[in-house]
C-alpha positions as CSV (number, residue, x, y, z in Angstrom):
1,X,24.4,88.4,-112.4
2,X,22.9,85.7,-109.3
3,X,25.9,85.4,-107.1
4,X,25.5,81.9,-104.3
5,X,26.0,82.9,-100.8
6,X,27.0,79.0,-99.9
7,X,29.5,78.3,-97.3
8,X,32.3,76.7,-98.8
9,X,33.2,73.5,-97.5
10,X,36.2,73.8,-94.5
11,X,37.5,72.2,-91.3
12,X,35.5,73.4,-88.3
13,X,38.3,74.0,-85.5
14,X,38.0,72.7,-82.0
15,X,37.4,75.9,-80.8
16,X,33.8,76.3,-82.6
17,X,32.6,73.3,-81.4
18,X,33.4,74.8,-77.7
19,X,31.3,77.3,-78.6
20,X,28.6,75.2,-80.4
21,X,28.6,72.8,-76.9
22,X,28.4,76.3,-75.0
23,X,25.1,77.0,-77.8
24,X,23.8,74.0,-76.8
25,X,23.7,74.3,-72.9
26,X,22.8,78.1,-73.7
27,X,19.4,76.2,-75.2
28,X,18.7,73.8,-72.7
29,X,18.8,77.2,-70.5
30,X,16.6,79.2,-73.0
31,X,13.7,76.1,-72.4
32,X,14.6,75.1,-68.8
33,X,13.4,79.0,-68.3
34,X,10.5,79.2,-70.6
35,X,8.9,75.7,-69.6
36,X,9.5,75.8,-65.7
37,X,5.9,77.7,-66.1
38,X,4.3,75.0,-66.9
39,X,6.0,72.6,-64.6
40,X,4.9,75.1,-61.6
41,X,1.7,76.0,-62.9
42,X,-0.7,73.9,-60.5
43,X,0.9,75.1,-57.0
44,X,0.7,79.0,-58.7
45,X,-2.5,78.4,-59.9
46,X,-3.6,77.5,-56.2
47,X,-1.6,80.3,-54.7
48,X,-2.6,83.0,-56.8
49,X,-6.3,81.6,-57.5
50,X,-6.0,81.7,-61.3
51,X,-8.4,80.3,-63.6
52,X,-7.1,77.4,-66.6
53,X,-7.5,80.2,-69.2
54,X,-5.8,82.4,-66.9
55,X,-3.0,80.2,-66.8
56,X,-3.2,79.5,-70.7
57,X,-2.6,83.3,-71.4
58,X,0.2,83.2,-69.1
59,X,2.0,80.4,-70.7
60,X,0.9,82.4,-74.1
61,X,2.0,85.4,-73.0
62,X,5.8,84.8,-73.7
63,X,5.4,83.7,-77.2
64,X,3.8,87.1,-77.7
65,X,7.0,89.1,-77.6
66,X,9.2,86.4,-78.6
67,X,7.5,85.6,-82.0
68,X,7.4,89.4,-82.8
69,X,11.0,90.3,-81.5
70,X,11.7,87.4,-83.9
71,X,12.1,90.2,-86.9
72,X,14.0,92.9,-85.2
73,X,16.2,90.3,-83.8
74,X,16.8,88.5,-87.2
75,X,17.9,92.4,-88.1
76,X,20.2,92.8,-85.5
77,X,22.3,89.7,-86.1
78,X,22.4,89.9,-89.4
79,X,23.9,94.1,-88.9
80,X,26.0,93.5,-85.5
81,X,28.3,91.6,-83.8
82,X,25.7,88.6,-83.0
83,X,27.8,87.1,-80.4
84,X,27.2,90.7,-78.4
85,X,23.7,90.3,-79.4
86,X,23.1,87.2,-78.1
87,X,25.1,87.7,-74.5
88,X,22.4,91.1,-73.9
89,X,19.4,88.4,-74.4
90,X,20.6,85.4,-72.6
91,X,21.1,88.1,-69.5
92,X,17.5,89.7,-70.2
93,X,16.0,86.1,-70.3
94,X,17.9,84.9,-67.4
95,X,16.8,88.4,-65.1
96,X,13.0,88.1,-66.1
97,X,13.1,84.3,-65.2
98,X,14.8,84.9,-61.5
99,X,12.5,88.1,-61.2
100,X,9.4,85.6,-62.0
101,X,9.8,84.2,-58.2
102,X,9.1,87.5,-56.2
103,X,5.7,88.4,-58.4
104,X,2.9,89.0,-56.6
105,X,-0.1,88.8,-59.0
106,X,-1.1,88.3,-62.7
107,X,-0.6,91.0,-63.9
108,X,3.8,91.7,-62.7
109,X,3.9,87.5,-63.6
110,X,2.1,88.7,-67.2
111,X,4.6,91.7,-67.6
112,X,7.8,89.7,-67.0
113,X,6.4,86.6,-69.6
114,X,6.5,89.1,-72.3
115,X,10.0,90.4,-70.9
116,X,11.4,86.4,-70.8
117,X,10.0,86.7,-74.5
118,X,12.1,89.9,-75.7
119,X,15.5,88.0,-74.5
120,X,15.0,84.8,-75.6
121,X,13.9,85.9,-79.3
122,X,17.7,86.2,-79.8
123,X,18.4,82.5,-79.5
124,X,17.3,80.9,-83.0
125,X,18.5,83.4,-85.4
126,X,21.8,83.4,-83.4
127,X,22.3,79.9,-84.1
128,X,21.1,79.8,-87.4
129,X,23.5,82.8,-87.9
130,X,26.7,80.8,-86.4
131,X,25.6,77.4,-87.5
132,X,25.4,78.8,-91.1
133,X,28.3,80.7,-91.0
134,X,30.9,78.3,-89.3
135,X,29.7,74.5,-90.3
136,X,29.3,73.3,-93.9
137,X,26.7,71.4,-95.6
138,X,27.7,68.1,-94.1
139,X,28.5,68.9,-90.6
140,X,25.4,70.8,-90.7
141,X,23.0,67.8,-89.4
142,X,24.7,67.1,-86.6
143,X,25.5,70.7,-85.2
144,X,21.7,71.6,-85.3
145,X,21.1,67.9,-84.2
146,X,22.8,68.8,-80.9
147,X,21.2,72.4,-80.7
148,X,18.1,70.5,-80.8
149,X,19.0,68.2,-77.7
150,X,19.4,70.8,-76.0
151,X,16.2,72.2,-76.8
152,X,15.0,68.9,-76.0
153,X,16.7,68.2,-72.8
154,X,15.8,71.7,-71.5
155,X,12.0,71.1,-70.4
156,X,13.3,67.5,-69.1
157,X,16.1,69.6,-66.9
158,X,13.5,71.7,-65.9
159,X,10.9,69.1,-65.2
160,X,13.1,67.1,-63.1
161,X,15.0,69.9,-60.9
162,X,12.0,72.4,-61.1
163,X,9.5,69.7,-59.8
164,X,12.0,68.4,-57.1
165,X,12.6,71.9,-55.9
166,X,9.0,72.7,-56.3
167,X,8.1,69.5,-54.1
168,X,10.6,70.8,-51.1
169,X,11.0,74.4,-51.7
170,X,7.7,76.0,-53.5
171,X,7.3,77.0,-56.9
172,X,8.8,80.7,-56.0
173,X,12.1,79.1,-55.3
174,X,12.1,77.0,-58.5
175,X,12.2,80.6,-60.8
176,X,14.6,82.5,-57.9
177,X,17.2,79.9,-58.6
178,X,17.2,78.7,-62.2
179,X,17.4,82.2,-63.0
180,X,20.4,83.5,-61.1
181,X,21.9,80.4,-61.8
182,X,21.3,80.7,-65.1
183,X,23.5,83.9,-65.6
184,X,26.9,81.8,-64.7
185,X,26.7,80.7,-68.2
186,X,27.7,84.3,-69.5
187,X,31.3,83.7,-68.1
188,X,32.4,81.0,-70.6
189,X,30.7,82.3,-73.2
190,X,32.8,85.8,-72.9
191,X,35.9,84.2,-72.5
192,X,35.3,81.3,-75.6
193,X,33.0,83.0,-78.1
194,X,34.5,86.6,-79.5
195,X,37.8,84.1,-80.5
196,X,36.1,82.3,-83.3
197,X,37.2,83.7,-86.7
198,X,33.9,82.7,-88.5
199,X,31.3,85.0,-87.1
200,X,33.9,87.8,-86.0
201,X,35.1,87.8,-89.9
202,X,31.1,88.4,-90.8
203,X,30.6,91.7,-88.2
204,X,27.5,92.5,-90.9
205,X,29.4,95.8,-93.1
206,X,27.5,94.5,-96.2
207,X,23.9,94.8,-97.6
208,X,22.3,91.4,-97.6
209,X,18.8,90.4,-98.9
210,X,16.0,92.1,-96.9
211,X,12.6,91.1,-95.3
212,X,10.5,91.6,-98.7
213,X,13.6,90.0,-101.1
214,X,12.9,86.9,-98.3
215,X,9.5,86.5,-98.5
216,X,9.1,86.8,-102.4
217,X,10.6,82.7,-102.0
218,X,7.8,80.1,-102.4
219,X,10.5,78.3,-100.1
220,X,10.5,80.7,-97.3
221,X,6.7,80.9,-96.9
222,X,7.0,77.0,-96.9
223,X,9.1,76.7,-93.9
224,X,7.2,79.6,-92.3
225,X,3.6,77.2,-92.2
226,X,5.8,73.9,-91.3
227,X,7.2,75.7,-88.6
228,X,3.9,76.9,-87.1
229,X,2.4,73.7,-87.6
230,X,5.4,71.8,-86.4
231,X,5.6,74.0,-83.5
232,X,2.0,74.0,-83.0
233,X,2.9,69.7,-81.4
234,X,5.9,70.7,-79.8
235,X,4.4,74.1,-77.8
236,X,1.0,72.1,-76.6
237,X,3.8,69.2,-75.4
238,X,5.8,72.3,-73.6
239,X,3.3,74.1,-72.0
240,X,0.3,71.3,-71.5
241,X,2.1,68.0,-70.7
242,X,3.0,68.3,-66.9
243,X,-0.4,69.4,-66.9
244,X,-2.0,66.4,-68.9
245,X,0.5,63.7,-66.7
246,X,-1.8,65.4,-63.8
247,X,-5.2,66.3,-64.7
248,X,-5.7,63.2,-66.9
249,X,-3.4,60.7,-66.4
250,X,-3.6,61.3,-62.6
251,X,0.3,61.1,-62.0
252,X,1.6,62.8,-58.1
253,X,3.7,65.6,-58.3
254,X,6.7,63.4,-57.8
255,X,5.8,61.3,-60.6
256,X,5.4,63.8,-62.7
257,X,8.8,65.5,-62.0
258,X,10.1,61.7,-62.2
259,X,8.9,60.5,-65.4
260,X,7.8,63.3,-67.3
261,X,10.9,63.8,-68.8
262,X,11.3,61.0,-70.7
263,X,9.6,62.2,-74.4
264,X,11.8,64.9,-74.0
265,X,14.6,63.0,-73.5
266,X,13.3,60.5,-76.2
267,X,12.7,63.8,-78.8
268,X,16.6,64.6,-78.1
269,X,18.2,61.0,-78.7
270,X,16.0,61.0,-82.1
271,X,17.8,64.7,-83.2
272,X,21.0,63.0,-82.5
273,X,20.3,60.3,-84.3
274,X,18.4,62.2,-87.1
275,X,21.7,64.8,-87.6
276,X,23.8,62.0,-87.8
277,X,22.2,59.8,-89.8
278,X,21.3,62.5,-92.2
279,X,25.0,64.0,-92.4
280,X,26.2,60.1,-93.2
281,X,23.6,59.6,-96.0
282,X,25.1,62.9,-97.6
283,X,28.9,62.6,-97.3
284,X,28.0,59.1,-99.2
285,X,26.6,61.6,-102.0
286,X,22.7,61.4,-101.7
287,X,21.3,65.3,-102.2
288,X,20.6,67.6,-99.2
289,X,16.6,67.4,-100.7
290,X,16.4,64.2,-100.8
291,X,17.7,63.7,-97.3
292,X,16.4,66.4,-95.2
293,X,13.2,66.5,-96.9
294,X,13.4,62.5,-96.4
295,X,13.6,62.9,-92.3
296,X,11.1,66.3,-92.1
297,X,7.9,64.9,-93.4
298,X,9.1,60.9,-91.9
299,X,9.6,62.5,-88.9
300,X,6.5,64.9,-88.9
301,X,3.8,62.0,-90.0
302,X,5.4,59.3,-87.9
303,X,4.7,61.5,-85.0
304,X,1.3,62.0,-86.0
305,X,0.9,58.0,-86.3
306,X,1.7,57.5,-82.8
307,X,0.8,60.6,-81.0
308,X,-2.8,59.9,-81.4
309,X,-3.4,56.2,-79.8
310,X,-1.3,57.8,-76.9
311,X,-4.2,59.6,-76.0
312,X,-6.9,56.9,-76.5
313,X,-5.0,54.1,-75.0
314,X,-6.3,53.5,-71.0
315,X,-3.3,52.0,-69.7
316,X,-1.0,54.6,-68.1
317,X,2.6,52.8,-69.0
318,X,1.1,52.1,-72.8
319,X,-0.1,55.6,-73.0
320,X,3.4,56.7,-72.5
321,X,5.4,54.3,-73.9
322,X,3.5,55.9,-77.0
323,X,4.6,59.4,-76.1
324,X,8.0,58.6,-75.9
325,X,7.9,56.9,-79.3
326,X,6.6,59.5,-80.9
327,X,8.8,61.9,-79.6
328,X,11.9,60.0,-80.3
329,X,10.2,60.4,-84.2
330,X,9.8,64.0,-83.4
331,X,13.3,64.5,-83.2
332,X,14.0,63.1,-86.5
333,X,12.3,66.3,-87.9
334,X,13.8,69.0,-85.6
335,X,17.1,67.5,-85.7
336,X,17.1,68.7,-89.6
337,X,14.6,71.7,-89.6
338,X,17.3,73.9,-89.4
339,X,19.7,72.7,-91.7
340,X,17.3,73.3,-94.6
341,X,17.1,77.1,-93.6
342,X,20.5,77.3,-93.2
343,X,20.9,75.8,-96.9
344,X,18.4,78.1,-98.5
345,X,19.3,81.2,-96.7
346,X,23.0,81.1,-96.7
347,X,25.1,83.0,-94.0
348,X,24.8,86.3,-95.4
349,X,20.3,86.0,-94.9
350,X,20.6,83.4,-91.8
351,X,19.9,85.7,-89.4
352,X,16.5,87.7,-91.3
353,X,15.4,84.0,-92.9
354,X,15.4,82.5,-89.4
355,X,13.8,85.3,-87.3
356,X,10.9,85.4,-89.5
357,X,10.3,81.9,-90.3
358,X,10.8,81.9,-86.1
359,X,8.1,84.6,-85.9
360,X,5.4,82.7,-88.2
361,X,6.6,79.3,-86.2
362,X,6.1,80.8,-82.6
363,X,2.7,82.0,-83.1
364,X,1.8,78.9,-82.3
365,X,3.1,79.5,-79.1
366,X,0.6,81.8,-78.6
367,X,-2.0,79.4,-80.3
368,X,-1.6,76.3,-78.8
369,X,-1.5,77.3,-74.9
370,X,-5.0,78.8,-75.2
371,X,-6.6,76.5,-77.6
372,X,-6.0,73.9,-75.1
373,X,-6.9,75.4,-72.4
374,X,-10.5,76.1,-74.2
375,X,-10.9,72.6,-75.6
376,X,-10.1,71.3,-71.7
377,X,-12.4,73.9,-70.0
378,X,-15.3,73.4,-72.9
379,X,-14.6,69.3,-72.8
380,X,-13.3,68.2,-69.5
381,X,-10.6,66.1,-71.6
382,X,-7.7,66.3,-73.5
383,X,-8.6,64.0,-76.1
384,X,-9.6,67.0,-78.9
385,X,-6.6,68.6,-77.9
386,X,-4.4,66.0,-78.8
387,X,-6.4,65.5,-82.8
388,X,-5.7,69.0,-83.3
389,X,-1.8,68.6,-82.4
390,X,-1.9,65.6,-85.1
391,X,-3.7,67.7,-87.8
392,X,-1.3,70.3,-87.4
393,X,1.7,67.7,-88.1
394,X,0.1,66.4,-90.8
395,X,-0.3,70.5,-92.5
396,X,3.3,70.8,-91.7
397,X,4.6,67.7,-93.4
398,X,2.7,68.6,-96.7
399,X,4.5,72.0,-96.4
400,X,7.8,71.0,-96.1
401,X,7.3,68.2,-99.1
402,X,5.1,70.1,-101.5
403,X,6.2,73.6,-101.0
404,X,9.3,73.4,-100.1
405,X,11.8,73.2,-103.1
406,X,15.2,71.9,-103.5
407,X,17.2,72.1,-100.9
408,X,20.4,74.1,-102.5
409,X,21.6,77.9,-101.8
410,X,19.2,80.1,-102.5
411,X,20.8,83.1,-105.2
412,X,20.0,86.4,-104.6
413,X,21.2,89.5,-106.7
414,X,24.3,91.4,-106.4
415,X,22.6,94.5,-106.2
416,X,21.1,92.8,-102.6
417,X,24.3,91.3,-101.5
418,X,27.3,93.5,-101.3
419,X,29.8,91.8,-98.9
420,X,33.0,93.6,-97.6
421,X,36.0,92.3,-95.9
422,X,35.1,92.2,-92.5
């Protein structure tokens, strides 16, 4: 007999949404100190006389570990305590990033990319793992709406602070002290985190589905390809945009740090919107498919719609008025891309379902940094570039609509799922 591993519907306490506001800063962290590469990327260039595709394999060369690490951290949440789990990778990340402004050549700033990449592959299936396990179905929009603004407001943080301190200070400064101020967060979360009953109560003594009883779902290999070609948009906009503002749009420095942030920004107010929109449309009874699915593929095409003129258009302010409107439509999607994961997986698979749909999704990460830099060596422009980021939406939004099932617990066998008391 199928048993459903849904979260029952229950009261989430004050003290889980401290820890889901600590998640959220924890985020903005995880992307201030993945993107600040890019941000810095011109002045190390000069410094260390490194070539555009030299600098496209370093921005790769963090998605390398982290979409690999994806698996065996999916596996180590899902088994232990995944608050533990999560505290060792935030300090990893957080070590490598401050360790990042004393390299002295390609190959140590190469080494700790892939080490940055190791820590931070703890971050998604952490989430999905609390997310899933302490907020039900209709909370669920707006608690991965807010992870997302922090994923969102991350590269603008680091945009702004990181090009300020780069303007005054140099761009070995900018890693130095984002990453040893970066580990202050680790005091809250040990004080805050091991109190919540609803991970604690889950410390993993049960068999739940594994890798191959995942990936025999038409669903999961769904959200895999939307997630790579999703990711695909939002990686080139990561790693390639400060560099687009520049080499393109001709913006300073200063102007870059000052205004750059603002898609990012826009990306975040359209998750917040998107979770809470979404979350009202179900408690008034309308089905978790038809609403999530509803705001994925709107919010997937609509980017595609706008993203493209933005990089035709001559005028500076129109070309970015589009980027920020298609962001803010962005954010409808990755407000709710979790949700559905969440959904189909349950609590007891969050953690696997996440880390590999996380794996499939960040090879783009490796993708997209070198296939721009190719098309802008080969074409002197970033106009190709930016068609190949609206093909990929397009894939996604299919995936996610014709793929994709109904949104609703997935059932897996008993002989998979053997919970205990924790």
């Amino acid at each position: 007999m199928a048993i459903s591993t849904a979260v029952p519907a229950r009261v989430v306490t004050r003290l889980e949404w401290l820890v889901l506001i600590l998640l959220v800063f924890s985020v903005a962290i995880n992307y201030v100190d993945r993107g600040i590469l890019s941000v810095t990327g011109v002045a190390l260039s000069k410094e260390l006389d490194l070539k555009p595709h030299e600098l496209g394999y370093l921005l790769s060369a963090f998605f390398w570990t982290y979409a690999g690490f994806q698996l065996i951290s999916g596996w180590l949440i899902d088994r232990y305590n995944v608050l533990l789990v999560f505290a060792a990778g935030f300090a990893i990340w957080s070590t490598a990033t401050a360790l990042t402004g004393v390299a002295r050549g390609f190959a140590a700033l190469f080494v700790l990319r892939l080490l940055l990449g190791i820590g931070e592959s703890v971050a998604y299936p952490s989430y999905s793992k609390i997310i899933a396990a302490g907020f039900p179905e209709r909370q669920r929009g707006i608690a991965n709406g807010l992870i997302d603004v922090g994923c969102k407001l991350g590269p603008a943080a680091g945009m702004v602070v990181g090009g300020l301190i780069l303007v005054r200070y140099g761009w070995r400064m900018v890693f130095l002290s984002i990453g040893v101020a970066s580990l202050l967060w680790l005091v809250p979360w040990f004080i805050a985190a091991p109190k919540i009953g609803s991970v604690s109560s889950m410390r993993a003594r049960y068999q739940g589905p594994g890798f191959s009883d995942i990936l025999a779902k038409k669903d999961a290999w769904g959200t895999l390809l939307g997630l790579f070609c999703s990711n695909y948009a939002w990686y080139f906009m990561l790693t390639w945009l400060p560099q687009y503002l520049l080499m393109e749009r001709h913006y300073s420095t200063r102007m870059m740090a000052l205004t750059g942030w603002l898609p990012f920004c826009a990306t975040a107010a359209g998750a917040t919107v998107g979770g809470c929109l979404s979350d009202a449309w179900i408690r008034r009874g309308a089905s978790p498919t038809l609403v999530r699915k509803t705001f994925v593929v709107g919010g997937l095409a609509g980017c595609a719609v706008f993203l493209m003129p933005a990089a035709i258009v001559a005028d500076q302010l129109a070309a970015m008025s589009l980027l920020i409107l298609a962001a803010f439509i962005y954010g409808l999607f990755s407000g709710n891309l979790w949700t559905i994961t969440q959904t189909l997986a349950g609590a007891v698979a969050a953690g696997k379902w996440t880390g590999i749909q996380n794996c499939a999704g960040n090879l783009a990460g490796i993708a997209a940094p070198i296939v721009t830099g190719f098309i802008v060596e080969r074409t002197g422009s970033f106009y190709f570039a930016f068609v190949w980021v609206c093909v990929n939406l397009v894939i996604s939004a299919s995936s996610y609509l014709f793929i994709v099932g109904r949104v609703e617990p997935v059932s897996w066998g008993r002989s998979r799922v053997q919970a205990a008391a924790g």
